[in-house]
C-alpha positions as a Markdown table, in Angstrom:
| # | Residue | x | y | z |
|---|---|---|---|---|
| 1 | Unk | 28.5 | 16.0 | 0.6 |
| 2 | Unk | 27.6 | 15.5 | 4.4 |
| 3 | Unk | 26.0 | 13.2 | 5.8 |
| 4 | Unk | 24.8 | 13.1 | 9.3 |
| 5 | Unk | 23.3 | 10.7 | 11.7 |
| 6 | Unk | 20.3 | 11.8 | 12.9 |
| 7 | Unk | 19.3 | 11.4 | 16.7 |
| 8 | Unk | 15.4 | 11.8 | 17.1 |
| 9 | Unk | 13.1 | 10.0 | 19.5 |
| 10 | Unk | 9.3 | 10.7 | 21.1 |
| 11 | Unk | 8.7 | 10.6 | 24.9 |
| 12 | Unk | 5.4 | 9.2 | 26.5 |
| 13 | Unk | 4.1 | 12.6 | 26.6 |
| 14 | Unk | 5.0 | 13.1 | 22.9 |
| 15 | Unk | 3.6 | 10.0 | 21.8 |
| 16 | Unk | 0.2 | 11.1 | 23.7 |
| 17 | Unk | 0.3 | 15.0 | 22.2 |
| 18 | Unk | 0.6 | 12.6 | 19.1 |
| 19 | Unk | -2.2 | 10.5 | 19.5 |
| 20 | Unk | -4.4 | 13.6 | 20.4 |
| 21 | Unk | -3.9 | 14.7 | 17.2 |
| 22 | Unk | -4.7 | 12.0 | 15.2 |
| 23 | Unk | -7.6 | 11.4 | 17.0 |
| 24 | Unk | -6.7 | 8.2 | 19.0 |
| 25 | Unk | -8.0 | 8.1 | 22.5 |
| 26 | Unk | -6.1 | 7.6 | 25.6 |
| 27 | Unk | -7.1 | 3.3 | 25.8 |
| 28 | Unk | -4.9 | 3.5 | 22.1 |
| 29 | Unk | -1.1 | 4.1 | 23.9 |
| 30 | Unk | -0.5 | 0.6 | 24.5 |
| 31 | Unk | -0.9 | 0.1 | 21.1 |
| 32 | Unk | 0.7 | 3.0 | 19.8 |
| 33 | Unk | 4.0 | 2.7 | 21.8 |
| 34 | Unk | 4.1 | -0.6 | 20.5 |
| 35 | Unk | 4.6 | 0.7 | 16.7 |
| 36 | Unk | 6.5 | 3.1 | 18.0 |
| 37 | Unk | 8.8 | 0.8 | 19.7 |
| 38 | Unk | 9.4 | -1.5 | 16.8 |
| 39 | Unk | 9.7 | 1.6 | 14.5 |
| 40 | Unk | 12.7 | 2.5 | 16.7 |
| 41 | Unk | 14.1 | -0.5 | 16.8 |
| 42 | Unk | 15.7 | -0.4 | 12.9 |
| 43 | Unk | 15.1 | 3.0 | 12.4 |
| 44 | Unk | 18.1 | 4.6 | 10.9 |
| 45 | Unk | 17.2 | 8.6 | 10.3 |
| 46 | Unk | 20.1 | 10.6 | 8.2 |
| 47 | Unk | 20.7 | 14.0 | 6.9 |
| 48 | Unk | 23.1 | 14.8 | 3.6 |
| 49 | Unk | 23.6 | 18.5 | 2.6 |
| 50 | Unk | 26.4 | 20.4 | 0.9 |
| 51 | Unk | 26.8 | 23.6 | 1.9 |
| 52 | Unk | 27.5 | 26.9 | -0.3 |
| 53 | Unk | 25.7 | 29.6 | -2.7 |
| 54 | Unk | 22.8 | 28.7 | -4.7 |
| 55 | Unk | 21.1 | 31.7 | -5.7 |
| 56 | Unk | 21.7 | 31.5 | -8.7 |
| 57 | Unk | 21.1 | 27.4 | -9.5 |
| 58 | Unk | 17.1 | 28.4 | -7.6 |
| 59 | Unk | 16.3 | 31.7 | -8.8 |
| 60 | Unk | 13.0 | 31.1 | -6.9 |
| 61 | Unk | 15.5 | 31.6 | -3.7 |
| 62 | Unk | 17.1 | 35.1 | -4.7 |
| 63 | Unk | 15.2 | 37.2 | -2.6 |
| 64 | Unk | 15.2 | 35.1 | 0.5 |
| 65 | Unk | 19.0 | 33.6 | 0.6 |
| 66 | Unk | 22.0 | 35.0 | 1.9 |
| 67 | Unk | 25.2 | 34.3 | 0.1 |
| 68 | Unk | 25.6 | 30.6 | 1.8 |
| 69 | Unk | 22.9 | 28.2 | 2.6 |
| 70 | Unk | 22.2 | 24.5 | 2.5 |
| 71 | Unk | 20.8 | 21.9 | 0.2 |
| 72 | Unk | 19.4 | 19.1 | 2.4 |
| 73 | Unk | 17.6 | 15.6 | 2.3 |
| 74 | Unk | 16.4 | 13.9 | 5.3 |
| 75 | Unk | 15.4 | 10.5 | 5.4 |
| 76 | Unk | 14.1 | 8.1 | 8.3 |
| 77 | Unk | 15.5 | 5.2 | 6.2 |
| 78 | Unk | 14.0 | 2.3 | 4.2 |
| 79 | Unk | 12.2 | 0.6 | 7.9 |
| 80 | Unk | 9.1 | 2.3 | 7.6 |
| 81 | Unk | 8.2 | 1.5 | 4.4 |
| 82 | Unk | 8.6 | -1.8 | 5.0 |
| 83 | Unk | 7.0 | -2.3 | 8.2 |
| 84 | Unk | 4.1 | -0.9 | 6.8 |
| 85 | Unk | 3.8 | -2.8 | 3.8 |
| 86 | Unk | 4.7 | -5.8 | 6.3 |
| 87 | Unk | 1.5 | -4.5 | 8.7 |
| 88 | Unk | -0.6 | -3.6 | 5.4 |
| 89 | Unk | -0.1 | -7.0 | 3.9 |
| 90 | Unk | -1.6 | -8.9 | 7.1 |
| 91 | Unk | -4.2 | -6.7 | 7.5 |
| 92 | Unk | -3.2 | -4.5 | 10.6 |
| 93 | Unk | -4.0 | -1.5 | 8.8 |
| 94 | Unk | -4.6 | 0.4 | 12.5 |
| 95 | Unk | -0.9 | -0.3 | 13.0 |
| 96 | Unk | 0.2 | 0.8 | 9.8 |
| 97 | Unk | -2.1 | 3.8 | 10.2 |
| 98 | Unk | 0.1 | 4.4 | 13.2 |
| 99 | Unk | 3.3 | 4.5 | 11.8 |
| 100 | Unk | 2.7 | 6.7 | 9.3 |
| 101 | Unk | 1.4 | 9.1 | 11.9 |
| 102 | Unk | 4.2 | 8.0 | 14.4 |
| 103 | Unk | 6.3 | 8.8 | 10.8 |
| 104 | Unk | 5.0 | 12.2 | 10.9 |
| 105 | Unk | 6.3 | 13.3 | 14.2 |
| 106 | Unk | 9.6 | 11.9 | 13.6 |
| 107 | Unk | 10.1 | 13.5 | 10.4 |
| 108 | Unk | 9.6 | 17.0 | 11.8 |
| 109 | Unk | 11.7 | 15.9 | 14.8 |
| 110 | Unk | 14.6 | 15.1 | 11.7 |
| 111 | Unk | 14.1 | 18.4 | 10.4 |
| 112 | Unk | 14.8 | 20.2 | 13.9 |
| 113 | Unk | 17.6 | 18.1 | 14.5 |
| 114 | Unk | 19.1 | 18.5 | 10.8 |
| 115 | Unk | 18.9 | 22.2 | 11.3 |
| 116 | Unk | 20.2 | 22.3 | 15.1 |
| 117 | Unk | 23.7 | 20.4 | 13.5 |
| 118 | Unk | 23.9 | 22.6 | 10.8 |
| 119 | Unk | 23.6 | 25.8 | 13.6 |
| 120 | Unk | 26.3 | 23.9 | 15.4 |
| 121 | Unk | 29.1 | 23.4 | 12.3 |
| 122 | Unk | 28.6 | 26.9 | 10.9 |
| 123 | Unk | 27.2 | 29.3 | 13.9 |
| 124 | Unk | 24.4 | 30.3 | 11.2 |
| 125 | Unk | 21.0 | 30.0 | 12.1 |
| 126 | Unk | 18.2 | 28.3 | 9.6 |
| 127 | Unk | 15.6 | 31.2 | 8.6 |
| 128 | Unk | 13.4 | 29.1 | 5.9 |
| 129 | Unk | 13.1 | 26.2 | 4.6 |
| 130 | Unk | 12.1 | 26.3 | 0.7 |
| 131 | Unk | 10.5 | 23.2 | -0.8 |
| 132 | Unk | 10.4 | 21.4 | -4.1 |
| 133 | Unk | 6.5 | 21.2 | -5.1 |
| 134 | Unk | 6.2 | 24.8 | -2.5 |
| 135 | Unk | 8.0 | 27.5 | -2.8 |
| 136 | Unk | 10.3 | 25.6 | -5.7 |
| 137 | Unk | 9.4 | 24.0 | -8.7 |
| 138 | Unk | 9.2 | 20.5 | -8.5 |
| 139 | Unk | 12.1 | 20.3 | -10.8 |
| 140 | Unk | 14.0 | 22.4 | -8.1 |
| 141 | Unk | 14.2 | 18.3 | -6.9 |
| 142 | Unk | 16.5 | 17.2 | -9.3 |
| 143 | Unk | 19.5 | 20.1 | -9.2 |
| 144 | Unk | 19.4 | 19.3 | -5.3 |
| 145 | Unk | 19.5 | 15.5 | -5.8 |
| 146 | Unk | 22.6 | 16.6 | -7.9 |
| 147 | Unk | 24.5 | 18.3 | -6.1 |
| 148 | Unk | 24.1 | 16.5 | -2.9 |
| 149 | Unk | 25.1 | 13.6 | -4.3 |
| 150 | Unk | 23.7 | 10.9 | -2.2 |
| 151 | Unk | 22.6 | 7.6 | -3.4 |
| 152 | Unk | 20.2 | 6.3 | -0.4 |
| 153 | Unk | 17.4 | 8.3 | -1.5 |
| 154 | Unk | 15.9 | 8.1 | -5.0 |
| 155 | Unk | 13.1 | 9.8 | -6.8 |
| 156 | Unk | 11.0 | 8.8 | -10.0 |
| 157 | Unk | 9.6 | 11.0 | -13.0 |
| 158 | Unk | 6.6 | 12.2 | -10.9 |
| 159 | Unk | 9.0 | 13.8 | -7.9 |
| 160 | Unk | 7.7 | 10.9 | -5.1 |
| 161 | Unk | 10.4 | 9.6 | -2.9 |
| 162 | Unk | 11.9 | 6.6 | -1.9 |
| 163 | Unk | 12.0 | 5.7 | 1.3 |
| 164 | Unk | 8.9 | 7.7 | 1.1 |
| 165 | Unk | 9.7 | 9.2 | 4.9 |
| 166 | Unk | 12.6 | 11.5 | 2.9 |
| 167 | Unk | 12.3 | 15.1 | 1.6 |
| 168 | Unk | 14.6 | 17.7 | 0.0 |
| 169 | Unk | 14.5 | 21.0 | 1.1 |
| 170 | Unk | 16.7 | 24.2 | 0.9 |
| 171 | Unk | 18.0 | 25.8 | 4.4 |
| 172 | Unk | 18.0 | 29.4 | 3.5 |
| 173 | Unk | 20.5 | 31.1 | 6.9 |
| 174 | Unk | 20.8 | 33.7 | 8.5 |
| 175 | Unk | 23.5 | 35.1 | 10.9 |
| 176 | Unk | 20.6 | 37.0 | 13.0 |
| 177 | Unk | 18.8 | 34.4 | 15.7 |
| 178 | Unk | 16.2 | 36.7 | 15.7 |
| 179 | Unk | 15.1 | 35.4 | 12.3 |
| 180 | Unk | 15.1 | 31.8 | 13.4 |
| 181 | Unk | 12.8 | 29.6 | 11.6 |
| 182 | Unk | 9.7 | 28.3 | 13.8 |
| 183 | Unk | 9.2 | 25.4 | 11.9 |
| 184 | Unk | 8.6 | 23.8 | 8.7 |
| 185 | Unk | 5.0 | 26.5 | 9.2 |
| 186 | Unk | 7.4 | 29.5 | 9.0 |
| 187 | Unk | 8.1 | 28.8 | 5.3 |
| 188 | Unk | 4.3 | 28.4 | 4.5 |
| 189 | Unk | 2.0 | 31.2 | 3.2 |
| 190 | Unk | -0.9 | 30.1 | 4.4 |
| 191 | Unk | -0.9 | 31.7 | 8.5 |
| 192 | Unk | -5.0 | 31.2 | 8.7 |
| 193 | Unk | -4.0 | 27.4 | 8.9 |
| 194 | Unk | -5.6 | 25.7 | 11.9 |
| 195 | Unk | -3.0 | 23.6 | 12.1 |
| 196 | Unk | 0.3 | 26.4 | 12.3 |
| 197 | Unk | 3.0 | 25.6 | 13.9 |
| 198 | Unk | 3.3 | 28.5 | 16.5 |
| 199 | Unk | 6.9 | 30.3 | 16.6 |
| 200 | Unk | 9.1 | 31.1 | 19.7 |
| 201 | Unk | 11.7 | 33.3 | 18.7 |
| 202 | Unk | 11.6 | 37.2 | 17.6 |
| 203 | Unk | 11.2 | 37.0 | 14.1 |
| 204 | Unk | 8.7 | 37.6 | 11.3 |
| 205 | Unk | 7.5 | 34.4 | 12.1 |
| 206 | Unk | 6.8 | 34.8 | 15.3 |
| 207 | Unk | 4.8 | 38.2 | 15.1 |
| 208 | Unk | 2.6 | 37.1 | 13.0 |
| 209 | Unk | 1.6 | 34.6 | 15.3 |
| 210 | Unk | 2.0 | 36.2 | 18.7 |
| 211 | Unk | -2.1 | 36.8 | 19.6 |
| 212 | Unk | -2.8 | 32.8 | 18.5 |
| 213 | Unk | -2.5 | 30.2 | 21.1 |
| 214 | Unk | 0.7 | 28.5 | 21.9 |
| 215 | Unk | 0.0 | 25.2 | 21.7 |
| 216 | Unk | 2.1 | 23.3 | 19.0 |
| 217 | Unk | 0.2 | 22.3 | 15.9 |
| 218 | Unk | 1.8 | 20.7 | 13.6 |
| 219 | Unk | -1.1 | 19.3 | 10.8 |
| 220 | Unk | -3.7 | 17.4 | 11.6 |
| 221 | Unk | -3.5 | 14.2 | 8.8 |
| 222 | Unk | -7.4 | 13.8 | 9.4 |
| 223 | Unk | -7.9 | 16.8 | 7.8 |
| 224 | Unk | -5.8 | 16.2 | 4.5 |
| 225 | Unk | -6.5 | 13.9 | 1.4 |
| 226 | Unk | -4.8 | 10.6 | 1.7 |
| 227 | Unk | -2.0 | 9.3 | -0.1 |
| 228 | Unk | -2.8 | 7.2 | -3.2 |
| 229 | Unk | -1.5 | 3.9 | -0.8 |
| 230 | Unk | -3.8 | 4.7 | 2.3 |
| 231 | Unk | -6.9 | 5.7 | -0.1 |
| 232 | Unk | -6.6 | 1.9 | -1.4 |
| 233 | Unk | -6.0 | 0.6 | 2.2 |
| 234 | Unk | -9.1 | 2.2 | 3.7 |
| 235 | Unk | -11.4 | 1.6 | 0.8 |
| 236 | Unk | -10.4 | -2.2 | 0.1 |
| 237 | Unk | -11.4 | -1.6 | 4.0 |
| 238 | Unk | -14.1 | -0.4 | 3.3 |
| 239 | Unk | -15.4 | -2.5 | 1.0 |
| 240 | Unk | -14.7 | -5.5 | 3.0 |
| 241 | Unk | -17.0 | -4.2 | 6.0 |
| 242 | Unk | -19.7 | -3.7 | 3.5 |
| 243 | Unk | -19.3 | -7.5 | 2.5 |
| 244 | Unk | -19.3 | -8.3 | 5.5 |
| 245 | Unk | -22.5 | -6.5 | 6.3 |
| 246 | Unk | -24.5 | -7.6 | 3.5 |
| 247 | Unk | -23.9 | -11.4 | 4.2 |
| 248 | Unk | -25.3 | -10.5 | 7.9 |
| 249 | Unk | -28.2 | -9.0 | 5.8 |
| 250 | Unk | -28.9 | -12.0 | 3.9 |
């Protein structure tokens, strides 16, 4: 097993492409620089991966892998989680709201950077990314968890994570650049998504996208259902403003 020391980061203008997409308005930065600072401050992101053949441990893999490829899981640490639980259990559920959004952007930043270290120790390029719960069984989770070998990152009978800001993944490569992967998009069947992840390079990717608009997309958390944790966060919310509105009303 290798494990690797992740080095992601957002600039102001990252942290304000961020915001846009979450909805926040340009009077929110202070704010949200300030989560992002003390998320930075302990944040500790990793990668751990073995490298070798697996077509025939994920059968669901045949067609896409070449003879080598990598099992993989990224974490950004245990930091999050508790800041937001910290935030969550004062009642600063904007902040927390931030940091998972914040969490978001880092995450994908992990995967880029987990992928560019992998191109520089074996001169292969990552073509797709194939997920547990996607384009793997969920129980694709535990014959990674295996064989990687790590002990930072757990998981419990229903496949959730913890530090929930992990994932496992399999790095299918390929030799040609011209099959790079895009993004995390590039593995997902779904190109009439609003929210794509537009590609760069010259592969398969790429030319299905190449009349869309080139802005980068990655998706928009507004748009999809809440976590089972944030669903009791903004309805306890919720619940408290209509309290308070009906003692107003009395």
């Amino acid at each position: 097993m290798e494990k690797i020391q992740l080095e992601i980061s957002l600039s102001d203008d990252e942290l304000k492409t961020a915001m846009s997409r979450y909805h926040y308005e340009d009077a929110d930065f202070l704010l949200f620089s300030q989560v992002y600072g003390e998320i930075m401050e302990q944040l500790r992101p990793v990668g751990m991966y073995v490298y070798g053949p697996f077509r025939q441990e994920f059968p669901e893999a045949e067609e896409e892998a070449e003879e080598n490829g990598c099992q993989v899981i990224v974490s950004l640490g245990g930091w999050p989680d508790r800041l937001q639980e910290k935030d969550t259990s004062r009642g600063m559920l904007t902040e927390s709201f931030m940091a998972e959004c914040i969490c978001t952007e880092l995450l994908l930043q992990a995967y880029e950077d987990m992928n560019r270290k992998i191109r520089e120790k074996y001169g292969l390029w990552v073509k797709k990314m194939l997920f547990p719960g996607g384009e793997l069984p969920f129980e694709a989770m535990e014959n990674i968890f295996r064989n990687v070998g790590q002990e930072e990152v757990h998981y419990n009978q229903c496949y959730v994570l913890s530090p929930k800001k992990s994932v496992a993944y399999l790095a299918v490569l390929t030799g040609n650049k011209d099959e790079i992967c895009a993004g995390i998009c590039a593995s997902c069947a779904r190109t009439d998504c609003p929210n794509r992840q537009i590609g760069t390079g010259k592969g398969t990717a790429a030319n299905m996208e190449k009349e869309r608009c080139r802005e980068p997309m990655w998706p928009d958390m507004s748009g999809v259902p809440l976590p089972y944790g944030y669903q009791r966060i903004f309805h306890r919310n919720t619940v408290e403003k209509e309290s308070v509105r009906g003692k107003k009303d009395e």
